[in-house]
C-alpha positions as YAML, in Angstrom:
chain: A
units: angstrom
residues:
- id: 1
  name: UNK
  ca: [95.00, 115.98, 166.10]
- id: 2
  name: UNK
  ca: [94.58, 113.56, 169.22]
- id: 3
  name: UNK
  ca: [92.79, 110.44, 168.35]
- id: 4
  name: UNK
  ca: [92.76, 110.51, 164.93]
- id: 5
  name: UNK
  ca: [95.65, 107.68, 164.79]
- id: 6
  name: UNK
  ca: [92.75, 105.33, 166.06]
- id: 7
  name: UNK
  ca: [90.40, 106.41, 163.19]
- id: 8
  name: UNK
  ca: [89.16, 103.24, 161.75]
- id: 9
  name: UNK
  ca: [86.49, 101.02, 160.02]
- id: 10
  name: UNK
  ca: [84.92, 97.87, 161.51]
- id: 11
  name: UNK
  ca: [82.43, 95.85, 159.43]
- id: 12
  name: UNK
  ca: [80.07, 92.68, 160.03]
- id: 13
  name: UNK
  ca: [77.70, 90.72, 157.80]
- id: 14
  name: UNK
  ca: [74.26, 88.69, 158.61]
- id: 15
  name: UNK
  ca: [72.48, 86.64, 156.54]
- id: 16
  name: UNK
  ca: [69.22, 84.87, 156.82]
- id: 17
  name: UNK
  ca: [68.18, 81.99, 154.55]
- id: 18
  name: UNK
  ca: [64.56, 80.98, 154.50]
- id: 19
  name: UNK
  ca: [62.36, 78.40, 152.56]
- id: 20
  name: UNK
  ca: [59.28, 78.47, 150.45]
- id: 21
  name: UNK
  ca: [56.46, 79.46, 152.15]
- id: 22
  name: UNK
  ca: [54.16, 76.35, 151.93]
- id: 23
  name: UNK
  ca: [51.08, 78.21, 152.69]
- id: 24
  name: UNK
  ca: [51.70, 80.70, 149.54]
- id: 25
  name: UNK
  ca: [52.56, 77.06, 147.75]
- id: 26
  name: UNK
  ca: [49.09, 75.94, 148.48]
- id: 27
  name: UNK
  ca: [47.55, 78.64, 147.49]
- id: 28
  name: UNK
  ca: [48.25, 79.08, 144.36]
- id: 29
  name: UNK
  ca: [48.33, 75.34, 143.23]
- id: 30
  name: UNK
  ca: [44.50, 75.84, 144.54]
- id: 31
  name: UNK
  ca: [44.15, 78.42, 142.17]
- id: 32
  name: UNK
  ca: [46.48, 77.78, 139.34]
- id: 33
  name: UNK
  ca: [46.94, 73.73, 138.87]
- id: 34
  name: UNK
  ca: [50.26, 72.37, 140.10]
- id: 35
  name: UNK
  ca: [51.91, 72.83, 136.87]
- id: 36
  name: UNK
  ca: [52.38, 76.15, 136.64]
- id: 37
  name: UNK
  ca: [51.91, 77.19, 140.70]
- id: 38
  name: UNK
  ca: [54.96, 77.19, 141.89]
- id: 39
  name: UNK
  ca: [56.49, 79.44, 139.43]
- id: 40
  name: UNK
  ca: [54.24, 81.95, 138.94]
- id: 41
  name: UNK
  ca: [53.41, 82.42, 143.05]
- id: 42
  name: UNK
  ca: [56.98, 83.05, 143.16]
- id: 43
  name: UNK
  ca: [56.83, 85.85, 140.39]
- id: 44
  name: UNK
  ca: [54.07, 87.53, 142.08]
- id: 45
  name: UNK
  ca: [55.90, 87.14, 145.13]
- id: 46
  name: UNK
  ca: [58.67, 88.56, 143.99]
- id: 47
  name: UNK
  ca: [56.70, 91.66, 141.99]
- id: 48
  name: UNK
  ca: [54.44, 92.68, 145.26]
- id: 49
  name: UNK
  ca: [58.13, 92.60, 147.60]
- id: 50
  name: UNK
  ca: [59.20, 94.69, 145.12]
- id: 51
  name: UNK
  ca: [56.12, 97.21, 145.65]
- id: 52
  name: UNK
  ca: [55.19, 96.59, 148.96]
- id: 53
  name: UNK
  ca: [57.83, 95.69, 151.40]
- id: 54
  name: UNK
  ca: [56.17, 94.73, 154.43]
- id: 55
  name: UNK
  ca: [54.34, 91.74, 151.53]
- id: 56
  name: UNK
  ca: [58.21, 90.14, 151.90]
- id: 57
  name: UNK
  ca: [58.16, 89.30, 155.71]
- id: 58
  name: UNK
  ca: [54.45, 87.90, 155.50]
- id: 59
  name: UNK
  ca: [55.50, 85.43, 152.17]
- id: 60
  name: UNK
  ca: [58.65, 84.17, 154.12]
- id: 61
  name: UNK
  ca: [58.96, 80.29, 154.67]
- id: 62
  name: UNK
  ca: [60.87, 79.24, 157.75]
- id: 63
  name: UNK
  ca: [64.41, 80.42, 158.97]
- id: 64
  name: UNK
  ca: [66.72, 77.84, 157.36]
- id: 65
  name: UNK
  ca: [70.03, 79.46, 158.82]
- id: 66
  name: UNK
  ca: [71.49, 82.34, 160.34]
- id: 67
  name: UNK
  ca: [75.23, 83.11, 159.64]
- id: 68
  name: UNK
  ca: [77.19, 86.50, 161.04]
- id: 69
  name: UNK
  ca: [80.95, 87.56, 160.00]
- id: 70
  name: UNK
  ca: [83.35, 89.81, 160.28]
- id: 71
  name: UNK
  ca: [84.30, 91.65, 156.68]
- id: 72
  name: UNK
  ca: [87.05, 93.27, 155.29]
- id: 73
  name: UNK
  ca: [87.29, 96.75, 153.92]
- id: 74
  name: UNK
  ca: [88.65, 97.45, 150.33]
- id: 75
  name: UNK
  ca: [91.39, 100.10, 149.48]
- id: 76
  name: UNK
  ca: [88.62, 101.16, 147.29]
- id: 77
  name: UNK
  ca: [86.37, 101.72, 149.62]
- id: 78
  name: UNK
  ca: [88.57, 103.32, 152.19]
- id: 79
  name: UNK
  ca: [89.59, 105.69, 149.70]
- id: 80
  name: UNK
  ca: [85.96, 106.60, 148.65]
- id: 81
  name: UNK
  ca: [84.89, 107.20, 152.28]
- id: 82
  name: UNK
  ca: [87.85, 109.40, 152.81]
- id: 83
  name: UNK
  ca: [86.31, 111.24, 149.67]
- id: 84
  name: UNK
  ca: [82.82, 111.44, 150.91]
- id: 85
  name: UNK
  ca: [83.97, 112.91, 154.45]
- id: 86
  name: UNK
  ca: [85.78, 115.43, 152.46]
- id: 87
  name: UNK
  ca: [83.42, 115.93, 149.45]
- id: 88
  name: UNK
  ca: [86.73, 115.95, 147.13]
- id: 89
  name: UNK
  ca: [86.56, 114.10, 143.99]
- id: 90
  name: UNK
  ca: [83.50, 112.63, 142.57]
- id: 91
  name: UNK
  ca: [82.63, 110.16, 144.90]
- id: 92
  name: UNK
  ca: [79.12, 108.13, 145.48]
- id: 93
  name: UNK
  ca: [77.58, 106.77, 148.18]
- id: 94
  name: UNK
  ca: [77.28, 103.03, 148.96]
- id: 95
  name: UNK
  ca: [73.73, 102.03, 148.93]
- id: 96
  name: UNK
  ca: [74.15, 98.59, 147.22]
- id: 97
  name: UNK
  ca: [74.47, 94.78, 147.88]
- id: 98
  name: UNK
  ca: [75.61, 91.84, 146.54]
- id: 99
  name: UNK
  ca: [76.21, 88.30, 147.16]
- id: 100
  name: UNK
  ca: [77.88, 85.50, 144.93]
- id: 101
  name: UNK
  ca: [78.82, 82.15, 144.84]
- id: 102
  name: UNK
  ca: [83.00, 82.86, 145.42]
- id: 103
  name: UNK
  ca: [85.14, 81.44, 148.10]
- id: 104
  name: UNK
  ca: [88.53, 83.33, 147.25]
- id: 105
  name: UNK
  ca: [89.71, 84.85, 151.10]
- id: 106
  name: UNK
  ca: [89.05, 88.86, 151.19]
- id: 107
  name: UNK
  ca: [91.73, 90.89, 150.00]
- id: 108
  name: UNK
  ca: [92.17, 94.48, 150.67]
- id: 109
  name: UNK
  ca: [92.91, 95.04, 146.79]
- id: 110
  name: UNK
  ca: [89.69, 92.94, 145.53]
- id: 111
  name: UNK
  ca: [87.40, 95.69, 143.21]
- id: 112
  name: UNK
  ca: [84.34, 92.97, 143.10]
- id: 113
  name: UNK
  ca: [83.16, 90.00, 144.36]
- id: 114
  name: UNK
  ca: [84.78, 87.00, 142.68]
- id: 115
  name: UNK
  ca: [81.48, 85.58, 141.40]
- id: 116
  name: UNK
  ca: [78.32, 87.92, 141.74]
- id: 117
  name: UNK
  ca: [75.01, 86.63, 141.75]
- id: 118
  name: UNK
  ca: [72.67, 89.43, 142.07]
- id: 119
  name: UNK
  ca: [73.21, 93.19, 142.88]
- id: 120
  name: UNK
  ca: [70.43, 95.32, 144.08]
- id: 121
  name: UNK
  ca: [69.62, 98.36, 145.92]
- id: 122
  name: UNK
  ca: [69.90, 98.01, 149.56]
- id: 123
  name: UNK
  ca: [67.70, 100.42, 152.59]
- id: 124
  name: UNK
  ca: [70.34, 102.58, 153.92]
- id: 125
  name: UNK
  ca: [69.85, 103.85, 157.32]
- id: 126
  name: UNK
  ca: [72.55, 105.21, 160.28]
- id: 127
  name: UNK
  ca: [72.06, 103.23, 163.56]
- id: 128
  name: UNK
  ca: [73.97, 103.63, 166.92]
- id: 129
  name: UNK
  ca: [76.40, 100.83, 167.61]
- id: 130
  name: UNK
  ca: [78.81, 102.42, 170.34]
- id: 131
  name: UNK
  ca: [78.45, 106.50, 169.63]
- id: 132
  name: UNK
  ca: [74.94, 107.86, 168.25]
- id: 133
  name: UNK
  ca: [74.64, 107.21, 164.56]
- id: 134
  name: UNK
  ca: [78.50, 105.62, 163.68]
- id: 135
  name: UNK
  ca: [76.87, 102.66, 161.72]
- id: 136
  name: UNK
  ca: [75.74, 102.40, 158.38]
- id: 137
  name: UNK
  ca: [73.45, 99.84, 157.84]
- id: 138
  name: UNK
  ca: [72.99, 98.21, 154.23]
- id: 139
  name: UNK
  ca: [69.85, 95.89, 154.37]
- id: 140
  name: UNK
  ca: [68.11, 94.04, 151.19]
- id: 141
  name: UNK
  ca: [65.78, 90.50, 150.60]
- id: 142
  name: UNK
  ca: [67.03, 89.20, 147.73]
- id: 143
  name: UNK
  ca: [64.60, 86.52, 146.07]
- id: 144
  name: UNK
  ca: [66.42, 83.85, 144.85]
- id: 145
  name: UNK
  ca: [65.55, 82.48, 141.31]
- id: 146
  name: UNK
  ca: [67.59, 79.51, 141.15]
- id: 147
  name: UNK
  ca: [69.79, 76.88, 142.28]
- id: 148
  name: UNK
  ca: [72.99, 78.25, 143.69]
- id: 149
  name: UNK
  ca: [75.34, 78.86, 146.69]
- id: 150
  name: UNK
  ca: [75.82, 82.06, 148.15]
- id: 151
  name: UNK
  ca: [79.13, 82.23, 149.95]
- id: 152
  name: UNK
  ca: [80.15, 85.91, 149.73]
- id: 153
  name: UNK
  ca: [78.71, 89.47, 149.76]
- id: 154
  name: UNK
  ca: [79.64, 93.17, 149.30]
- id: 155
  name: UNK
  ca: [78.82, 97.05, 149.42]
- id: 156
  name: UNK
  ca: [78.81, 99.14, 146.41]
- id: 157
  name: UNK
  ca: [78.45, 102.45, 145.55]
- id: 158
  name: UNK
  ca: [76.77, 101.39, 141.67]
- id: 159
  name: UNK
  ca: [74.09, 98.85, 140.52]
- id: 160
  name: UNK
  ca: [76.92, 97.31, 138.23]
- id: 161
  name: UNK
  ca: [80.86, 98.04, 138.48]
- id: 162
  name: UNK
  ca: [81.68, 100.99, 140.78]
- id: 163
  name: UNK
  ca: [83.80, 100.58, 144.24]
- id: 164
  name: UNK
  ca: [83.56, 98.10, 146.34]
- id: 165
  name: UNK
  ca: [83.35, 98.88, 150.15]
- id: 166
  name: UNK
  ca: [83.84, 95.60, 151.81]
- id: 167
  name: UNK
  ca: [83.65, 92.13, 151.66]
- id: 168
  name: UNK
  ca: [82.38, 89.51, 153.14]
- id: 169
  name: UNK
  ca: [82.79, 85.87, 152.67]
- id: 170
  name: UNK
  ca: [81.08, 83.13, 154.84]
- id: 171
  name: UNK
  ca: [82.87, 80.45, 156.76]
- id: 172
  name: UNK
  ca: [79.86, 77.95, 155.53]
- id: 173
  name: UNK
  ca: [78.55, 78.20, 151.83]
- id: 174
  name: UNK
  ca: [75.21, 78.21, 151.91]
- id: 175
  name: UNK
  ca: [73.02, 76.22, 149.02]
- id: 176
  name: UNK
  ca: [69.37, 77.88, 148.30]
- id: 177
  name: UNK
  ca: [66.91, 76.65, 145.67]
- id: 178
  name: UNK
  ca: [64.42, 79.26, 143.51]
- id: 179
  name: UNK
  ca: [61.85, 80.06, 145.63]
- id: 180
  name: UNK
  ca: [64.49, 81.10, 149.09]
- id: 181
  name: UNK
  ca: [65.08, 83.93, 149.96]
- id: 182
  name: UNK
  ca: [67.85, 85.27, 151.63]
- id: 183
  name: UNK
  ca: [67.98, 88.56, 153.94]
- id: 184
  name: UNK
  ca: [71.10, 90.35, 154.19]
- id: 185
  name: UNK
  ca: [72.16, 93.19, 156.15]
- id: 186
  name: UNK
  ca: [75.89, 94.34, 156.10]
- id: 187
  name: UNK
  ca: [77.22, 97.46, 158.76]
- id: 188
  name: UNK
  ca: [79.99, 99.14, 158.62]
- id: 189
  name: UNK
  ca: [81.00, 101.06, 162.07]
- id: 190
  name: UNK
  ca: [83.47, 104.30, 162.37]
- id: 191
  name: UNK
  ca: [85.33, 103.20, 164.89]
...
């Protein structure tokens, strides 16, 4: 069949970093005392995000940075998708992200990220990058709960184990603190 030789996968990664929100801050030392404000505003952040989306953008702090890469797609994940156009086998759809704090270079024969930090369920959707509806688009806000570095991210098709779709990992590690959050969306285009 003509073309099919060209069949392919192209992927890219964003992630945005952003600080406390110091009006939420003041708020609830206001209300709560500054001992105990700043960790319970960002439990109730987190538990209304969870509930009501829209809650997440209004609670963000500042943009601290903006990163975008290229990724890598797993034999895994190739292998899956080849299963999914074909409905053979007893494959499952990616609709989950992760980040970690690993710097190993992308392999094609990784299975996970080399140090996950947290793994949740991501907003799937199809968008239109060059032919209507040949991008999937993985998007989650991840709340960050403590000190760390987040230097690499993937698709899965599981909230724990399963395949791996692609990888991700960012030319600049980036530190956050508990009480960042960090937005990432990862596409992968049929090209």
């Amino acid at each position: 069949m003509k073309g099919l030789d060209k069949m392919g996968w192209y992927g890219r990664a964003e992630w945005r970093g952003y600080g406390r929100n110091e009006r939420l801050d003041k708020f609830f030392t206001k209300l709560l005392g500054r001992s105990r404000a700043y960790e319970i505003a960002w439990v109730v952040k987190a538990y209304l995000a969870r509930w009501f989306p829209t809650f997440e953008k209004w609670t963000r702090g500042r943009c601290l940075w903006i990163e975008t890469a290229p990724n890598g797609i797993t034999n895994a994940g190739h292998a899956e998708v080849v299963g999914l156009i074909g409905d053979t086998g007893s494959c499952t759809a990616f609709t989950y992200l992760a980040y970690g704090t690993g710097s190993t270079a992308f392999a094609a024969t990784q299975t996970a990220l080399v140090t996950q930090s947290q793994r949740a369920a991501a907003t799937v959707s199809r968008i239109t990058t060059t032919v209507t509806n040949d991008t999937l688009q993985l998007v989650k806000t991840f709340s960050v709960v403590a000190t760390e570095v987040a230097a690499e991210g993937g698709g899965f098709n599981a909230s724990s184990s399963g395949d791996m779709l692609c990888r991700v990992v960012y030319s600049t590690p980036r530190s956050m603190v508990s009480g960042n959050t960090l937005a990432y969306t990862h596409t992968v285009q049929s090209t």
